[in-house]
C-alpha positions in Angstrom: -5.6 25.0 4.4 -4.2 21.4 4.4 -6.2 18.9 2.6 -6.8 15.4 4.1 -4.0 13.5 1.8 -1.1 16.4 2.2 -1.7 15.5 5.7 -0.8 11.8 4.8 2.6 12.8 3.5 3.3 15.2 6.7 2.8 11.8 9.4 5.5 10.7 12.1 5.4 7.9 13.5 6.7 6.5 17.0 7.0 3.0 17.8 6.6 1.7 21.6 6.2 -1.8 22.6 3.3 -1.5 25.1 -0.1 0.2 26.3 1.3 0.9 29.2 4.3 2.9 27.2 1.4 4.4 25.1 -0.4 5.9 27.7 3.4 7.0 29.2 3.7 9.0 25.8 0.4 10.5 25.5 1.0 12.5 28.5 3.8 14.3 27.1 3.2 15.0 23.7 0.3 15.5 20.8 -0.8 13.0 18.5 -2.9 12.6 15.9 -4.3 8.8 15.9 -3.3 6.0 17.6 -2.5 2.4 16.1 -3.0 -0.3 18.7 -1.8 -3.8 18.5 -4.4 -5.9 20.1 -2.1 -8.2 21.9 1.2 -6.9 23.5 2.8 -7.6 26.5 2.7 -5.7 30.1 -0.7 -3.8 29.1 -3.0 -5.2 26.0 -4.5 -3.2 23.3 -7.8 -3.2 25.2 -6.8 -2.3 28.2 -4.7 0.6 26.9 -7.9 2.3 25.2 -10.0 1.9 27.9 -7.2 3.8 30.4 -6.6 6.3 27.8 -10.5 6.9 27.2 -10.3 7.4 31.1 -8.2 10.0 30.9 -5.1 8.3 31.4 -3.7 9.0 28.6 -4.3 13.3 29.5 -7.9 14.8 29.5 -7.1 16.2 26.1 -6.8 12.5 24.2 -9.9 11.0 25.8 -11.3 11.0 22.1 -8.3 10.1 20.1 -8.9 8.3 17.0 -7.4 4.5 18.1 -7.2 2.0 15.0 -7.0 -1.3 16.4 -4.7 -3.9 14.7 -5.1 -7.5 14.9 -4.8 -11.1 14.0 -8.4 -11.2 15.4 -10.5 -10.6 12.5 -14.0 -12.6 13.6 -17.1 -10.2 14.0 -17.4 -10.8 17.4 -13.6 -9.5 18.3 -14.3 -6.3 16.0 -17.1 -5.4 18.3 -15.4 -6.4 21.6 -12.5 -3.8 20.3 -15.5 -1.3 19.7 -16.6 -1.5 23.1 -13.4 -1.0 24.8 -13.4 2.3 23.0 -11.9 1.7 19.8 -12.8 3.8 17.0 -11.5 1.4 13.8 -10.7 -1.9 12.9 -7.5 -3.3 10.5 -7.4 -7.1 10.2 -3.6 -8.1 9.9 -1.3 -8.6 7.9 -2.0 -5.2 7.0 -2.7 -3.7 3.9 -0.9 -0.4 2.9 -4.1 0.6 1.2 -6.3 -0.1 3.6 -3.9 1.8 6.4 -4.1 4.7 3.9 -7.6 4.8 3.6 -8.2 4.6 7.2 -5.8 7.2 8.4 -7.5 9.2 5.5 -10.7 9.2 6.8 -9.2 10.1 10.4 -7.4 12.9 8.6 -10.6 13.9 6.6 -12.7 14.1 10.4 -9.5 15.8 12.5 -9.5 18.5 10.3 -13.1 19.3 10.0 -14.3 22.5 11.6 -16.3 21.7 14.7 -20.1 22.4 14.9 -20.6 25.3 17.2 
């Protein structure tokens, strides 16, 4: 059994400069969480998630934790990122604790049995 902060220490990471890339790469391998720069060229943020919570992305990432990551920080941009399927919020510059804490708590729910 692999507690939620050993997990922390066990991350990769790959880099990709676009939703459309994104969505590209979720087809062909498994990941764990998604961070997703709001604004980035060819495909935005938000339009990535919403393909990917399509099914774009592969039928098995529909649900994918996706941590947006912005300049944006007003309440009303936090809840358009929501709709477009966004599961969490970071308000750049980023804050290594507050990365930490949110990629704890996607750790802490990924590795919780499912309900029957």
């Amino acid at each position: 059994m692999v507690n939620a902060g050993d997990r922390l220490h066990q991350l990769r990471t790959q880099i990709l400069g676009n939703g459309e890339e994104a969505i590209d790469v979720l087809l062909m391998g498994k990941f764990d969480a998604i961070l997703m720069d709001i604004d980035m060229p060819v495909m935005d943020g938000m339009s990535a998630t919403r393909h990917i919570r399509e099914g774009q992305g592969g039928e098995h990432n529909t649900r994918i934790p996706i941590v947006a990551t912005t300049a944006f920080a007003s309440t009303s941009d936090q809840g358009k990122f929501l709709e477009a399927g966004m599961d969490y919020f970071l308000s750049k510059p980023l804050s290594a604790e507050m990365l930490r804490q949110t990629l704890l708590t996607i750790a802490k729910k990924t590795s919780s049995p499912s309900p029957p």
